[in-house]
N, C-alpha and C positions, 0 to 999 in steps of 0.2 A: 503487663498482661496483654495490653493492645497487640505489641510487640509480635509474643510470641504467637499470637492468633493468625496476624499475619502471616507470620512466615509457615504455621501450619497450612493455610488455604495457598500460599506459595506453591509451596514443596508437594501439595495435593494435587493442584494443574500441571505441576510437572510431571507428575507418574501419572496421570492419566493421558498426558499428551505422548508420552513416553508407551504406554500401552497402545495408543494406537498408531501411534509408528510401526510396534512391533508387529500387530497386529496385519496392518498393509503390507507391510516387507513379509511376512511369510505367507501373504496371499501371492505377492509376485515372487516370491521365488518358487513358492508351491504351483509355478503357472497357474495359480486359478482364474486372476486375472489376467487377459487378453491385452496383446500391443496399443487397442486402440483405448483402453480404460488408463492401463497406466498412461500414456501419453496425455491421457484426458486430467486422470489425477495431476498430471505434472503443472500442466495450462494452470485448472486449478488454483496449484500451489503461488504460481506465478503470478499470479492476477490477484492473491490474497496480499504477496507483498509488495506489490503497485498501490494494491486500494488502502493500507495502511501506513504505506509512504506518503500517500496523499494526506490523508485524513489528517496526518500532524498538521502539514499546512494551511488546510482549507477546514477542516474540522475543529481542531486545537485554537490556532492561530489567527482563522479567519481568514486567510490569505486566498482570495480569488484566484487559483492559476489553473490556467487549461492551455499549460506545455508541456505536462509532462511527461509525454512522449517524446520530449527533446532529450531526457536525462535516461530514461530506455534508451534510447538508439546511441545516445555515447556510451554509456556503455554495455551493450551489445557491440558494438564497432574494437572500443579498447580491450575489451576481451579475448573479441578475435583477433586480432592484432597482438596479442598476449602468445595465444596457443597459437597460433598456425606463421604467424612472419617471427615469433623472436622465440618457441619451442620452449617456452615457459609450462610449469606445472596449473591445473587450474585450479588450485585456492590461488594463487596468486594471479592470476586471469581476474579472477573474480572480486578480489579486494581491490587489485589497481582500477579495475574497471569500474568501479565503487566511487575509489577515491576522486578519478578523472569528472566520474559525474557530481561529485561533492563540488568539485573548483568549479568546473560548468556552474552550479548553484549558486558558490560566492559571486562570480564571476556577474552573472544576472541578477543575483539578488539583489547585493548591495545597491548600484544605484538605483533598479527599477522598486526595490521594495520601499521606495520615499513612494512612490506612488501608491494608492488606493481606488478599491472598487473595480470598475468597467478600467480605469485606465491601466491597472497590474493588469487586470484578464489579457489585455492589446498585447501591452508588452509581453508577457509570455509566451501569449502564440504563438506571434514575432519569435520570439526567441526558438521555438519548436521549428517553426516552419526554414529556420536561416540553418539549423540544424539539419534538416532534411536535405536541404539544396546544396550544403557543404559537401554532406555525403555523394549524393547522388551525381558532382561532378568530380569527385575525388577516385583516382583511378587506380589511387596503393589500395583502394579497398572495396577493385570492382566497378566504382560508378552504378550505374541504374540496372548493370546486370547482377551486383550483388556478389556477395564475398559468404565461399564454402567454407565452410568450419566443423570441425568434428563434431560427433556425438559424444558428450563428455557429461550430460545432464542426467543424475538420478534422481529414485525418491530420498533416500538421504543427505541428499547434497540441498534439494529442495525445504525438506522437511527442518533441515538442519539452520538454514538460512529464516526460514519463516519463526521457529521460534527465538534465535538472535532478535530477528526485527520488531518481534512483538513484547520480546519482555525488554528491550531499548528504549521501547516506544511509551510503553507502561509506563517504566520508570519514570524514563524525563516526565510525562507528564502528573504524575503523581509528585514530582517533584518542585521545591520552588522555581524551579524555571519554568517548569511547565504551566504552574498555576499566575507566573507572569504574562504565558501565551494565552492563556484563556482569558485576562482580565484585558490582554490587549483584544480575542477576539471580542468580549461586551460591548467594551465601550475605551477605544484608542488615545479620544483624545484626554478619558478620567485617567486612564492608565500613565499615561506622558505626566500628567498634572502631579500624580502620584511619585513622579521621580522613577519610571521604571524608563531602561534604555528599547525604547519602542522597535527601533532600527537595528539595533542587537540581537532581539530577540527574533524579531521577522526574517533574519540574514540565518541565522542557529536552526529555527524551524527550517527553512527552507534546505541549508546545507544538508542535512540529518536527514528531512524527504527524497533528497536529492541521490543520496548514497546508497540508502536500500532498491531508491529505482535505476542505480546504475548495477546494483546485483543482482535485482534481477533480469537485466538485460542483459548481462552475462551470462543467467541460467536459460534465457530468450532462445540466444542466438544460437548456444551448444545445444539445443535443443529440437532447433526447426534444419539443420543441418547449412541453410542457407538463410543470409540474412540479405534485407532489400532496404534500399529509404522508403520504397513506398509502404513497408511494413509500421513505419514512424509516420504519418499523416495525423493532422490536426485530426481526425475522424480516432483513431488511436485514442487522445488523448481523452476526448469527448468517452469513451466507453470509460478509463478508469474512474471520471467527473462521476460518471453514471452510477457508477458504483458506491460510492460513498455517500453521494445524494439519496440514494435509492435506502442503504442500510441507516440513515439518522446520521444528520450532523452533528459533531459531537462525540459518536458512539463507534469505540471499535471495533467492538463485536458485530455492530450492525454492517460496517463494511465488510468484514470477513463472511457474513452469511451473505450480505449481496453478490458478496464476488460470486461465492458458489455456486448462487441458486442464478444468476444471470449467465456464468460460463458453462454453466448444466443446460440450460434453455437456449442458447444459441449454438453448443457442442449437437445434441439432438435435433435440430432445427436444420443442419446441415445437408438431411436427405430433401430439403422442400428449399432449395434455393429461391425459386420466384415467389416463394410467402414467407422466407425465414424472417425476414427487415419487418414483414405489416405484422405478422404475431410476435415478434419479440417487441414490437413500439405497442402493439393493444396491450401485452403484458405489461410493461410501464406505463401505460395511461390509467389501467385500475390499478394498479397498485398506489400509482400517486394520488385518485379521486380518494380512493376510501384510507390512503393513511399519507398525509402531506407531506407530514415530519417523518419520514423515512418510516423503515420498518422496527427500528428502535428506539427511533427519537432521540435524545439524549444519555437514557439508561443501555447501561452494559448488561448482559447477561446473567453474571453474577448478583445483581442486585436481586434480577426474578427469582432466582435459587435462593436468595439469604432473605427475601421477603415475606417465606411464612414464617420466619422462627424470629421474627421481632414482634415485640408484645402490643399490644393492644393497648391503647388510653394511657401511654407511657408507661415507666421504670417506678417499681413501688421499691421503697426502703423498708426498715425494719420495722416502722410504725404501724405498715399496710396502710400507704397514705402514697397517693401518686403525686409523685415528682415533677412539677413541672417542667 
């Protein structure tokens, strides 16, 4: 019975997610929305599948990293290099540029994820910043003037990409591997004691973070029609940190609103260049005073919805005798 309950709240968030797709797509084809809205919806969309790529790693898993803006700019880079030097289609742009950031992730994980704490943070930066510097003197892709790339980025390519990455993301974690990343993020060394492969799992979280943010650095770069290193700055990486910190560790609903309501506030913010940094930093200073644990804390959304319709003083049986 559990079963099929499930999959009725499943197949529920699908057709509502599904309505509002349709719902925006006939705003923008109906021109209701303006170039600078959908572009805005786009960012958006982009910043929801950064801050949920993360979230596996640093929310799920525990795993301190603030590079990942390294795994953006590859692929953003692999992408372009997809469409514009080898005149590839772009789903395939987009998953190679995916995958290339996936190996970047093995590649880094494996050995630096034996580390922990402040010493993963290092190393990952490391790893973003050696990423920027490769770009920035690599001259098949521009150098520091940056590499043109078409417009190829819509809302359903967007739209389409984010609900892949969040019902993956679900899953694995609803899954037992997931529930081995979260026992590794409590407590790593009960978890190791436990017989779980600790370095397994931290390499899997990180690959899997890694991939969604190499597509969306594909959607990135087809997007802003030009792509730069200095668009990949440890400064970058620190905003998607932001985001996930801000919406509840733990909570991926809470990153997906963060993302929103932080790339809403800095999208608007953009007519008041010399105040947009000190009011988008007061707006994160009260939000972290008055709720430390993010804006979700560790609950999803769904919980708040399915929170009035559980009963009171527990489940009574036939006797009308509550159940402990």
């Amino acid at each position: 019975m559990a079963i099929f309950k499930q999959a009725k709240h499943f197949w529920t968030y699908i057709v509502l997610s599904l309505v509002i797709f349709g719902v925006i797509q006939f705003m923008i084809t109906g021109q209701m929305l303006n170039l600078f809205y959908v572009n805005t919806l786009i960012f958006i969309a982009i910043n929801i599948i950064l801050a949920v790529s993360l979230h596996l790693i640093i929310g799920i898993t525990g795993q301190f990293s603030i590079g990942h803006a390294g795994f953006l700019a590859v692929g953003a880079y692999a992408s372009g290099i997809i469409t514009m030097k080898l005149e590839l289609p772009f789903a395939a742009a987009l998953l190679i540029g995916g995958l290339v950031a996936a190996l970047a992730g093995f590649i880094i994980g494996f050995p630096s994820l034996r580390l922990r704490g402040d010493y993963l943070a290092i190393a990952t930066l490391g790893f973003g910043e050696i990423v920027r510097i490769v770009f920035l003197n690599l001259d098949y892709v521009g150098g520091a003037s940056g590499m043109q790339v078409n417009h190829l980025t819509t809302w359903p390519w967007v739209f389409g990409c984010i609900l892949i990455a969040i019902l993956v993301i679900v899953n694995f974690t609803n899954s037992t591997h997931g529930r081995a990343c979260i026992s590794i993020r409590e407590d790593e060394t009960a978890a190791d004691a436990m017989g779980i492969n600790t370095t397994y799992y931290k390499v899997a979280a990180f690959v899997i973070g890694a991939f969604f943010a190499g597509i969306a650095g594909g959607l990135y770069a087809h997007n802003f029609y030009i792509i730069q290193p200095s668009n990949f700055g440890f400064l970058k990486s620190f905003d998607i940190l932001i985001f996930v910190v801000l919406g509840g560790l733990g909570s991926l609903s809470g990153s997906v609103i963060a993302a929103v309501l932080l790339t809403v506030v800095s999208t608007f913010l953009q007519d008041y260049p010399e105040t947009r940094m000190i009011i988008y930093s007061i707006v994160l200073i009260v939000v972290m005073l008055y709720r430390p644990q993010g804006l979700m804390g560790t609950k999803e959304i769904t919980s708040i919805f399915s929170k009035g319709k559980r009963s009171k003083g527990g489940a009574k049986d036939g006797n009308k005798q509550t159940v402990a």
